[in-house]
Structures are given as structure tokens and as C-alpha cells.
N, C-alpha and C positions, 0 to 999 in steps of 0.2 A: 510475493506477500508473505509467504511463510517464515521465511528465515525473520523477518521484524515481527510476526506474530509471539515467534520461539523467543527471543531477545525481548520481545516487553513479558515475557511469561518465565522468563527464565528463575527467574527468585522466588523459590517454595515459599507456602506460608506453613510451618510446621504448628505453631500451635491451635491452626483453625482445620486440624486434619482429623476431626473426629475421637475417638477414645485416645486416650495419652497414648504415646507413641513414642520411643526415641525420637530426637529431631533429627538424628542421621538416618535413620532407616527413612522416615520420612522422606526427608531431603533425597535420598536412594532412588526410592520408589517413583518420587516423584521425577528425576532425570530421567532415571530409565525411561518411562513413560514416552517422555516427550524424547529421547530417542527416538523410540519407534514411530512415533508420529513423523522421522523423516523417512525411516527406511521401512518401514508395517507397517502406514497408517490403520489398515482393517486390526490388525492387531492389537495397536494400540485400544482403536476404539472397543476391545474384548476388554485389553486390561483395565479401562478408565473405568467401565462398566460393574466389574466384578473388585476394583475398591473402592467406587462410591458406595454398592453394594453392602461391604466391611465398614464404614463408616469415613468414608476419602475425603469427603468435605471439599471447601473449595480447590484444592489442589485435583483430585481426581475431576472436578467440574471441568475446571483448566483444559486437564489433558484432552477429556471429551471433546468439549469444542473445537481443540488445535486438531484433532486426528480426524472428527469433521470435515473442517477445512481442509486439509491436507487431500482429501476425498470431493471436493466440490461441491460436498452438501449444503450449500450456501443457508436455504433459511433454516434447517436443523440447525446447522454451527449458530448461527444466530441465537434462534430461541436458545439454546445452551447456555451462550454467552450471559444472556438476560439472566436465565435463571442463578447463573454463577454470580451474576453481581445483587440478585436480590439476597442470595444466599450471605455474599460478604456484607451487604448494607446489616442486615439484621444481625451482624456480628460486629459491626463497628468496626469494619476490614477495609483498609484503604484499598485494596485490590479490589473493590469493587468496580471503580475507573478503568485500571488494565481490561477487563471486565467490558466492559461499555464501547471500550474501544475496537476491541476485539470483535464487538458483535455490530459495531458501527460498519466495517470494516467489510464483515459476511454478508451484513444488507446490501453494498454498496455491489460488489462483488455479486450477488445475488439478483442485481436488477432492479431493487427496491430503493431508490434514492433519497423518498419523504421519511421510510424509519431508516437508514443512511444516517442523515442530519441529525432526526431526534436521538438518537445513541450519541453523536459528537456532541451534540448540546449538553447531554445529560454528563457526559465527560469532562467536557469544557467548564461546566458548573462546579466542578470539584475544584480541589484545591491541593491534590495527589502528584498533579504531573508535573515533571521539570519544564523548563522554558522548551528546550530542546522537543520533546516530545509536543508540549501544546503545541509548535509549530508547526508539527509532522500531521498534528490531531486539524488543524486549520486546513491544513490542506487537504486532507480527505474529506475535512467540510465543504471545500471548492468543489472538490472533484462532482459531490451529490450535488452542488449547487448549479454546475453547470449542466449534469444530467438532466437538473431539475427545469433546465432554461432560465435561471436566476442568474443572469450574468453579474447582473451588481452584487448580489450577496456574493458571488463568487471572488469577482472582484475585493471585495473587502474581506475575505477569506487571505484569498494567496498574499493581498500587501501584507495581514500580519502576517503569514507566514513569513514573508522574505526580511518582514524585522527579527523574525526568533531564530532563523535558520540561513539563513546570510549565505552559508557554505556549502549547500546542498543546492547541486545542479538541476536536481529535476523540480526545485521549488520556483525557477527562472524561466523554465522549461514550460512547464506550466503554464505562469504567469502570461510567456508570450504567446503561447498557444492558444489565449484566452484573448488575449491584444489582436493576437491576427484576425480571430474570430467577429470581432469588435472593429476590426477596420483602424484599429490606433496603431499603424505601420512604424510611428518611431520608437512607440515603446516596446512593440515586439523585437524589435529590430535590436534595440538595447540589452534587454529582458537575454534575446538567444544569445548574443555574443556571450554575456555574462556565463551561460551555460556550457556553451560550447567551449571555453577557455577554463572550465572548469573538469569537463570529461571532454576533453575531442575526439575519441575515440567509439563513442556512442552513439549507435546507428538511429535510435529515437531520435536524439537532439538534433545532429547532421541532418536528420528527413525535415525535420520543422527547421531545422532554418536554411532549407532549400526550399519549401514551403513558401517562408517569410520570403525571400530573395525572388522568389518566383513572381509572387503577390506585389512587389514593389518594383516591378520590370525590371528586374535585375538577373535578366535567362543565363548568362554566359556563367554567372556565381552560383545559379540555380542548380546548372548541369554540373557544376562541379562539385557543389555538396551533394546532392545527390549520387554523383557517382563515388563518392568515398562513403556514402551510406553504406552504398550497396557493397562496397569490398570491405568495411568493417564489419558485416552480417550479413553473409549474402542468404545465409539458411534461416533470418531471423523472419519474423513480419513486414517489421520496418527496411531489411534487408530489402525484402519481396518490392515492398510501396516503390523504396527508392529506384529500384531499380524501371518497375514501369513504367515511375514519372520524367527518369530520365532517356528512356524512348520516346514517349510520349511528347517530350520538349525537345528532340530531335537532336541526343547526343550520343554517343557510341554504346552499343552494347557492352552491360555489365558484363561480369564473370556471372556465370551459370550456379546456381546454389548446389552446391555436392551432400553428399549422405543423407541423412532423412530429414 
């Protein structure tokens, strides 16, 4: 989550940074920042602190939040997020959406899937995002939607995703994850190739569509994605799953996950 957190937050807003400022020093401070929120997040969260304090404005909000996040403070990074976007709305700062998204993002992460949704709604309402990102914003609306047990809202979430984002594997991934769930075996079925032909080397997708394969009596293709889950990530989660499910379906022992 973090690296697309950095990446939608990457563009300083230098003129909503408080007393005039160079926009390079700005722009400065503000990288550095979000630096350290990969490598100090506690750090960061010092520096975010002590120039909202000087007058950081939404740019020091930003960093707050990401160095949050980066920390797992889920509903703080949140509340943050909000305040940063109320912060931009009362300045007529399109980064208020980045904003919304961000903190949509911390709920969902946080457990909280009904303000999840409300933050993507409130996003989705704007008129800020590229197609590309609504798409990415859809999906995270699925994801709370299916937390939520709204499989149709989710459902009509991921389809527009897959019209805005066509090219992104885990928008498929999803989709079928949601179809299997749903018992609609052809269109998961469809839904994973599409994913799998787009990363096949990804031990999430490989576990679901051995899943899928499993789910539609198909063991001999089941044991076989599964076992290249498991050697694609033997130390990952989905590593781990795959690996069990193919004991469990009575196919050869994976490799053993090595290091930590």
C-alpha cells in the first residue's frame, strides 16, 4: 500500500504551504519528508509534526498521514487524512481527493469498511482523478464492499474498475475472487486467466486460480497451480496457502519456505 500512497502524494502543493516559502525549499522539504516515511517513518512523523507546527499546511498534513501509515496507525492516519482534505477543501485545493483517498484506504486497512466506502464516495464525487486512478479508487470501493458482504455493490464496483483499468492484473484477480465467491465458475474462470496471463508469476493469482480450478473439479490443474504458487513464494502468505492446499489435495510436497 505504501509505495501507491507515495505515488498519489508525490506532487507538493507549494502554494498552500503556509507563510510564502520558496516553492523549491518547499518542494525540498516536502520530499525529504516523504523520504523518511520509507526509511524513519517515526521520524518522519517528528518532522511532519514540527512543520505543520511552522506553518506546513497541507503538504506537512500529507507527510503526517503517510508516516502514519507507514506505522500501521490505521485510524490516526485516517483521521489525518480527513483533516488534510478538509484542510484542502477550505482552500479550494484539488488535493483534497488525494486526500480522501488516502484516508479511504487507512479505514479499509484499519478494519473500518462503512467509512472505507464513505471516504471513496467522497473521492469518487470529485472531479480531481484521472480515469486511471478512479479505477484503482473502484476497486478499493469493492474491496470495503465485499468486506461489507455487499457483493453487488462490489460487483458493480470491480466491473467499472475493469473498464478504467483493463491492464491491471490484480483488477481480474479480484473480480474472480468475487465470482468464485458468487459461485459464477465461468466468469472467474475467465476473470483469472486474464490475470494470470498478465503476472504469471504471482503467487496471489496462481493461489486463486488454483482455488478457481479446485472449485470447478479441476484437481490435477488445481495441484499444479498451486504448486508453482508455492515455488513462486514459498516465504510469502499466499506461498504458505498454496502450499497447504496442495497437501491437502494430495500433491507432492512444496519446497520448504527458507529465511524469515
Amino acid at each position: 500500500m505504501i509505495p501507491l500512497l507515495l505515488a498519489l502524494a508525490a506532487a507538493p502543493n507549494p502554494s498552500m504551504a503556509g507563510p510564502p516559502a520558496p516553492a523549491a525549499a518547499v518542494e525540498a522539504r516536502y520530499r525529504a519528508c516523504l523520504g523518511l516515511v520509507r526509511t524513519a517513518p517515526e521520524q518522519a512523523l517528528a518532522e511532519a509534526a514540527s512543520w505543520q507546527a511552522s506553518g506546513g499546511g497541507i503538504n506537512a498534513r500529507m507527510c503526517n498521514g503517510l508516516a502514519l501509515t507507514a506505522l500501521e496507525r490505521w485510524p490516526e492516519a485516517a483521521a489525518a487524512f480527513e483533516q488534510g482534505a478538509g484542510d484542502a477543501d477550505s482552500a479550494h485545493d484539488l488535493s483534497a481527493t488525494d486526500f480522501r483517498v488516502q484516508a479511504g484506504n487507512a479505514w479499509l486497512a484499519g478494519g473500518d469498511p462503512a467509512k472505507a466506502r464513505a471516504a471513496f464516495d467522497q473521492a469518487l464525487a470529485g472531479t480531481a482523478l484521472s480515469s486511471e486512478l478512479r479505477g484503482e479508487v473502484h476497486l478499493d470501493r469493492g474491496r470495503a464492499g465485499v468486506a461489507l458482504d455487499d457483493l453487488a455493490g462490489a460487483r458493480r464496483d470491480f466491473d467499472k474498475a475493469l473498464e478504467l483499468v483493463p491492464g491491471d492484473p490484480f483488477a481480474w484477480y479480484m473480480s474472480a475472487a468475487l465470482a468464485r465467491r458468487q459461485r459464477d465458475l465461468k466468469r472467474a474462470q475467465d476473470d483469472i486467466a486474464k490475470a494470470v496471463a498478465m503476472a504469471p508469476d504471482d503467487a496471489e493469482l496462481l493461489l486463486e486460480a488454483g482455488n478457481i480450478a479446485a472449485m470447478s473439479g479441476e484437481d490435477e490443474g488445481a495441484r499444479g497451480l498451486y504448486a508453482k504458487a508455492a515455488r513462486a513464494a514459498p516465504n510469502s502468505e499466499a506461498g504458505r496457502r498454496a502450499a497447504a492446499a496442495l497437501g491437502a489435495n494430495g500433491g507432492e510436497s512444496a519446497p520448504a519456505p527458507t529465511g524469515n
